[in-house]
C-alpha positions as semicolon CSV with decimal commas, in nm:
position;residue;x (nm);y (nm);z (nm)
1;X;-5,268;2,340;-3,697
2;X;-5,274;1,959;-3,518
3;X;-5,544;1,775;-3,484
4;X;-5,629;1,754;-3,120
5;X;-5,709;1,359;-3,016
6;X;-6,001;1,327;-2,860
7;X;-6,030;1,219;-2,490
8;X;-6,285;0,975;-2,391
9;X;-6,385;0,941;-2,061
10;X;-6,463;0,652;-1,885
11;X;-6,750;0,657;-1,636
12;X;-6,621;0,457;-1,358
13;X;-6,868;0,337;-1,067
14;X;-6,709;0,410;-0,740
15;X;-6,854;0,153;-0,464
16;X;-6,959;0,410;-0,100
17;X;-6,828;0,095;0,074
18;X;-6,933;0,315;0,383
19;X;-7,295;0,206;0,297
20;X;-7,199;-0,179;0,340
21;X;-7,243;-0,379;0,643
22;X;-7,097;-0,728;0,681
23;X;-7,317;-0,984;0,785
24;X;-7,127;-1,238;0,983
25;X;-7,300;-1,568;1,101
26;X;-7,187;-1,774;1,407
27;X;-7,370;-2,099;1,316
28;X;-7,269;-2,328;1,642
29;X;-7,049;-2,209;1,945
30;X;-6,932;-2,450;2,183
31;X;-7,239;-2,424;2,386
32;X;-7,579;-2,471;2,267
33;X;-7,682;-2,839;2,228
34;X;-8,004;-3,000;2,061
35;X;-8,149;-3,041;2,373
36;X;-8,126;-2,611;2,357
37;X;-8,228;-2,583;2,029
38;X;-8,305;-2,876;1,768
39;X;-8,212;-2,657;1,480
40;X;-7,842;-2,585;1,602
41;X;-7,579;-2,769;1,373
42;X;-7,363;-2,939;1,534
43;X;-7,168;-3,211;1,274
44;X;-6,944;-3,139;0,981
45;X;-7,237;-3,197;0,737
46;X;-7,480;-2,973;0,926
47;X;-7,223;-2,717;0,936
48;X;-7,115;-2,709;0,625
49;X;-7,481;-2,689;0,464
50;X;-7,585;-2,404;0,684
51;X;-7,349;-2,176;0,595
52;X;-7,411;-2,260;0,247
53;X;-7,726;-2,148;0,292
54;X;-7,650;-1,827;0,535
55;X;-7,433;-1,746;0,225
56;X;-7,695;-1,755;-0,012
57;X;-7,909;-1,595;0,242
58;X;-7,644;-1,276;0,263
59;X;-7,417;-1,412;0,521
60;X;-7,025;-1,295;0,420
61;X;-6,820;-1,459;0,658
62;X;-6,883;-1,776;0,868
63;X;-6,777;-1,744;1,224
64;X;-6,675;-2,141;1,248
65;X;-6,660;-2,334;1,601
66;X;-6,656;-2,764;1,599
67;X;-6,790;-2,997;1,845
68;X;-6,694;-3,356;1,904
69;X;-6,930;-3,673;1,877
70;X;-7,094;-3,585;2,188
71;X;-7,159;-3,222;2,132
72;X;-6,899;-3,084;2,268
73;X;-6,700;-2,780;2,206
74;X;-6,349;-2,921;2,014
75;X;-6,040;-2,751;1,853
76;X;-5,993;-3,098;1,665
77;X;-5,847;-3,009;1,357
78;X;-5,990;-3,298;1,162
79;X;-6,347;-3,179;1,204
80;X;-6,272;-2,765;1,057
81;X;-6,077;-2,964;0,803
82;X;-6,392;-3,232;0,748
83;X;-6,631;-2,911;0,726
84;X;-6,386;-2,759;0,476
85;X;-6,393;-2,991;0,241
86;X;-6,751;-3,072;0,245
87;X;-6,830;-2,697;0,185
88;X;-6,568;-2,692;-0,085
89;X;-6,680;-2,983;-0,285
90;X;-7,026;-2,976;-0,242
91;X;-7,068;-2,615;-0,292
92;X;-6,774;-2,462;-0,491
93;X;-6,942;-2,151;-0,551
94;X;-6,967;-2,057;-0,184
95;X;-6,715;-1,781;-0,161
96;X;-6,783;-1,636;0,205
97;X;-6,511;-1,574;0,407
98;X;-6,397;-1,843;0,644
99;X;-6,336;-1,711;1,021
100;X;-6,226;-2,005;1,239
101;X;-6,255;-2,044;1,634
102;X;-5,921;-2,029;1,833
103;X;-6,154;-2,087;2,141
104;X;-6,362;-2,335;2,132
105;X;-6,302;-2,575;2,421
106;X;-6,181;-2,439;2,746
107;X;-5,952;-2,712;2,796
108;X;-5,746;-2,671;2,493
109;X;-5,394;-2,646;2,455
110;X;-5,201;-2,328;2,326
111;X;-5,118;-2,575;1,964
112;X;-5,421;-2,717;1,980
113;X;-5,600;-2,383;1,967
114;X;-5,354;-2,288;1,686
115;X;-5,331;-2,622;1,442
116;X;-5,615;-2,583;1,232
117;X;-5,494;-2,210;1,155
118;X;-5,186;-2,334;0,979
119;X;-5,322;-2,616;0,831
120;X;-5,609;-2,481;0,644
121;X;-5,524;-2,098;0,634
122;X;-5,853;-1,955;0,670
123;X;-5,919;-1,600;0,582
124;X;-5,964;-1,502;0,965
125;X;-5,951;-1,650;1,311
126;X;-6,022;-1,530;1,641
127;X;-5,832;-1,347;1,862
128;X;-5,952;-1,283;2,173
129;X;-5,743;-1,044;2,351
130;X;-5,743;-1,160;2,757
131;X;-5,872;-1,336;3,015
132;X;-6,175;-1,350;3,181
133;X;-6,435;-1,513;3,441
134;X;-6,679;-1,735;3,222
135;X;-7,033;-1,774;3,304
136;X;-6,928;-1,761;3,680
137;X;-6,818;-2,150;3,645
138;X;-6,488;-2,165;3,489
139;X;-6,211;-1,940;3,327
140;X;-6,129;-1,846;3,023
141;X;-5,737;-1,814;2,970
142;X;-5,570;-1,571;2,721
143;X;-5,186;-1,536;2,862
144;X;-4,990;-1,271;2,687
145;X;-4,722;-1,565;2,628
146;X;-5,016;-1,738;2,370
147;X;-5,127;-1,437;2,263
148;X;-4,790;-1,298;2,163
149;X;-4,721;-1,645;1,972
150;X;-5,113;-1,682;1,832
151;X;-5,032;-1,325;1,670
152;X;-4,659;-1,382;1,543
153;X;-4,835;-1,688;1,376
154;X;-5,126;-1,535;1,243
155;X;-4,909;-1,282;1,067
156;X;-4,688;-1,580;0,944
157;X;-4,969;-1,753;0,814
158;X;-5,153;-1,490;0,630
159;X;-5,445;-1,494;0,861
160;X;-5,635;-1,186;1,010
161;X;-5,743;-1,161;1,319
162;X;-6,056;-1,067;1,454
163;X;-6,052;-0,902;1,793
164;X;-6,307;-1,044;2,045
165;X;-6,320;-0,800;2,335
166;X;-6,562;-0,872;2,599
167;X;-6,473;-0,568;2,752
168;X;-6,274;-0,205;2,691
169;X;-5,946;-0,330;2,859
170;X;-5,955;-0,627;2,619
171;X;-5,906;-0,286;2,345
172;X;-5,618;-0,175;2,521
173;X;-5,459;-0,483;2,517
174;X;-5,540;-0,497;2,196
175;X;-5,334;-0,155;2,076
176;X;-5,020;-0,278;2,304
177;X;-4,939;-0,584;2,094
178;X;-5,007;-0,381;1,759
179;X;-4,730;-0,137;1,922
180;X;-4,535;-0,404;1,989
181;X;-4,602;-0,578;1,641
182;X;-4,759;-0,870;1,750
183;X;-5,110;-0,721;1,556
184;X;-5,062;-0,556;1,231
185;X;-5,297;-0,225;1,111
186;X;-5,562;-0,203;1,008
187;X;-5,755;-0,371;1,301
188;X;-6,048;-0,546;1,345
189;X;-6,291;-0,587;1,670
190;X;-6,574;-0,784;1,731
191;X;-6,748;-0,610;2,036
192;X;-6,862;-0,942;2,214
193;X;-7,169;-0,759;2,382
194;X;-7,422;-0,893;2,684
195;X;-7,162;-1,194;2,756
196;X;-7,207;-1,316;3,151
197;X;-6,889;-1,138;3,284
198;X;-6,808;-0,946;3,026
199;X;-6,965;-0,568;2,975
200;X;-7,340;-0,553;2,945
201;X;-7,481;-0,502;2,620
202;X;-7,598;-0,135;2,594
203;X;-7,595;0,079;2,372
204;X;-7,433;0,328;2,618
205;X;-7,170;0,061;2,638
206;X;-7,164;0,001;2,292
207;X;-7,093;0,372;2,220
208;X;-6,801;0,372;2,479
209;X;-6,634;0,065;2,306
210;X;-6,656;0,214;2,020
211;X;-6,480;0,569;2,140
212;X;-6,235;0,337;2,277
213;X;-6,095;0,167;1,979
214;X;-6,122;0,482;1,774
215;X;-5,900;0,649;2,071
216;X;-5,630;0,369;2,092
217;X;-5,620;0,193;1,787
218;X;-5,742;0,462;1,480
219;X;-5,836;0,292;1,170
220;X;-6,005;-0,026;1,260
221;X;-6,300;-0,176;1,189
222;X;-6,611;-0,292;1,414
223;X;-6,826;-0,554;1,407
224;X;-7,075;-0,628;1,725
225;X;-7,304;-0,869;1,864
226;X;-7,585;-0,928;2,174
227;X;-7,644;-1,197;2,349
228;X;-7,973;-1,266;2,490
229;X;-8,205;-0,951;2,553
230;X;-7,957;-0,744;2,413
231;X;-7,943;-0,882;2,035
232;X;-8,158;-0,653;1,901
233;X;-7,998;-0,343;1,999
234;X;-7,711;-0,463;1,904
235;X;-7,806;-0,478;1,608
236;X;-8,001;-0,181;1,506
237;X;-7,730;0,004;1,720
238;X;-7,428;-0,189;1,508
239;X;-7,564;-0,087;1,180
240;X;-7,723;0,291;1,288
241;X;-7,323;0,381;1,444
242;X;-7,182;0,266;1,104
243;X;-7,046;-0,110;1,217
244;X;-7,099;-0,487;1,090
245;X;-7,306;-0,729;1,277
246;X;-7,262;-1,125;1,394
247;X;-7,569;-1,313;1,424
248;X;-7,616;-1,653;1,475
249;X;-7,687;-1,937;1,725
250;X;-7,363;-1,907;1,911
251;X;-7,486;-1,629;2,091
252;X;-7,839;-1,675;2,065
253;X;-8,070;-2,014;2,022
254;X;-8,411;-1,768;2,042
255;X;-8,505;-1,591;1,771
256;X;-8,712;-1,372;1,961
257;X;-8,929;-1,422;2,300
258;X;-9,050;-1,739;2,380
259;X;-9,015;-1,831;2,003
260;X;-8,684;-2,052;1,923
261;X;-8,492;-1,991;1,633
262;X;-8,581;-2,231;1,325
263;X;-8,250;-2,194;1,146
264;X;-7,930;-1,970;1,111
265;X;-8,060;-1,819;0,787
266;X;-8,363;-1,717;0,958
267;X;-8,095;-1,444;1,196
268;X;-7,949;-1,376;0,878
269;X;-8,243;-1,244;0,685
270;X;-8,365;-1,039;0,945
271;X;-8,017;-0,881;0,948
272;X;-8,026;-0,805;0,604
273;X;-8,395;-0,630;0,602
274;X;-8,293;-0,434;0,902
275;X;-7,986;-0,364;0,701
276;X;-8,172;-0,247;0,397
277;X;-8,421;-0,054;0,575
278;X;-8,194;0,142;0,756
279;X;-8,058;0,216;0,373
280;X;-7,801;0,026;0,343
281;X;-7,634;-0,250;0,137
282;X;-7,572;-0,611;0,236
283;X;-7,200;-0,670;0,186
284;X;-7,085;-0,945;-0,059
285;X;-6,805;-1,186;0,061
286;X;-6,546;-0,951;-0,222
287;X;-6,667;-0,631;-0,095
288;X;-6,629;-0,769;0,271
289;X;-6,250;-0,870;0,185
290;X;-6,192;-0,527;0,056
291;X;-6,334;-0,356;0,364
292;X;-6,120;-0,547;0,602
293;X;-5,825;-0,563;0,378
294;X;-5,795;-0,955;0,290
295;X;-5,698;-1,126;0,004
296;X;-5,906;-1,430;-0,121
């Protein structure tokens, strides 16, 4: 009679990666100035610290947007590349994902929007899929000709794109240029929520942008924010309908009523209570890579 080896099995921890929520920060915008908010960064140095410190804070991607010597909203490549390096070198154990602007000065041009993508190959970049009125001054230009290039590009260059759609026809857009190839599956939206001109930030609304992308484009991910009044229930209402959540001065330079926000990390730790309260788990930068399929 043979001896019979015996098996030993390995107890292997399987992550519910259902129960993680990304915490995205949007440190600066191309908006708010000091005279808004003292506390907004606004230089390569300022930049670079606070999402060092949104990272340690639970922050697992940096939503990244540069402004000029004056404060204004730039695409210059030599400032992302500036912030970059100072996050690099004086933090090199910062791992959160990098997710850079493609829209951050209305009078860009369709390189200049692009040049800092294929330079410095972050993780992610923006994608924001059509055209719209912009705070009833100005407009804000997505032609299908850029958007068909942006995407070819993005593909090229190993960078994923996050979908900003201010609105449900920017999702259909959205699933025609992943039909034509220009996006590549699995997607992933940011539901830009409570923008002036764009759809009101509800959570009625929310649920029907949600229903939409799950109708058109199957698969994807979702990620939300609020702007103003409607932060908060974008928020709970992100994490409760199983999405990921942006915070950050970009969209909002009070942390609540009448109260201005002291810092970035201050959005970002309320994000991660309300995340942990509801009973779930603060994503780490890895475990954020893994749910929206990137590779460090």
């Amino acid at each position: 009679m043979g001896i019979r080896p015996k098996i030993l099995e390995e107890k292997v921890e399987v992550k519910n990666m259902s129960k993680k929520t990304i915490i995205t920060v949007a440190t600066t915008g191309a908006w708010p100035k000091k005279k808004d908010n003292p506390n907004v960064p606004m230089t390569p140095a300022e930049i670079a610290e606070d999402v060092y410190a949104c990272w340690k804070a639970g922050a697992a991607v940096a939503h990244l947007h540069m402004r000029d010597d004056e404060g204004n909203g730039t695409m210059d490549v030599n400032k992302f590349r500036q912030t970059v390096e100072l996050l690099r070198k004086n933090h090199p154990d910062c791992d959160i994902v990098l997710n850079m602007t493609t829209s951050g000065d209305l009078n860009a041009t369709d390189e200049t929007r692009q040049l800092h993508l294929e330079e410095l190959r972050p993780e992610m970049g923006s994608y924001d899929c059509g055209s719209m009125n912009w705070l009833n001054s100005s407009l804000f230009i997505n032609h299908p000709k850029f958007l068909e290039e942006l995407g070819t590009h993005m593909q090229e260059w190993g960078v994923k794109p996050e979908i900003e759609a201010f609105d449900p026809g920017m999702i259909a857009n959205a699933a025609y240029y992943l039909k034509k190839g220009i996006l590549k599956a699995p997607l992933h939206f940011q539901f830009c929520m409570g923008c002036a001109n764009g759809i009101p930030g509800s959570m009625k609304n929310l649920v029907f942008m949600k229903e939409t992308m799950e109708s058109l484009c199957p698969g994807s991910t979702w990620s939300c924010f609020g702007v103003g009044h409607s932060a908060m229930e974008m928020l709970y209402g992100a994490v409760a309908m199983g999405g990921h959540i942006r915070v950050g001065m970009e969209d909002n330079v009070m942390y609540a009523k009448g109260q201005l926000a002291e810092s970035n990390v201050q959005f970002v730790e309320r994000a991660a209570r309300v995340i942990r309260e509801y009973g779930n788990e603060v994503a780490t930068p890895d475990e954020a890579r893994e749910i929206l399929g990137l590779k460090k």
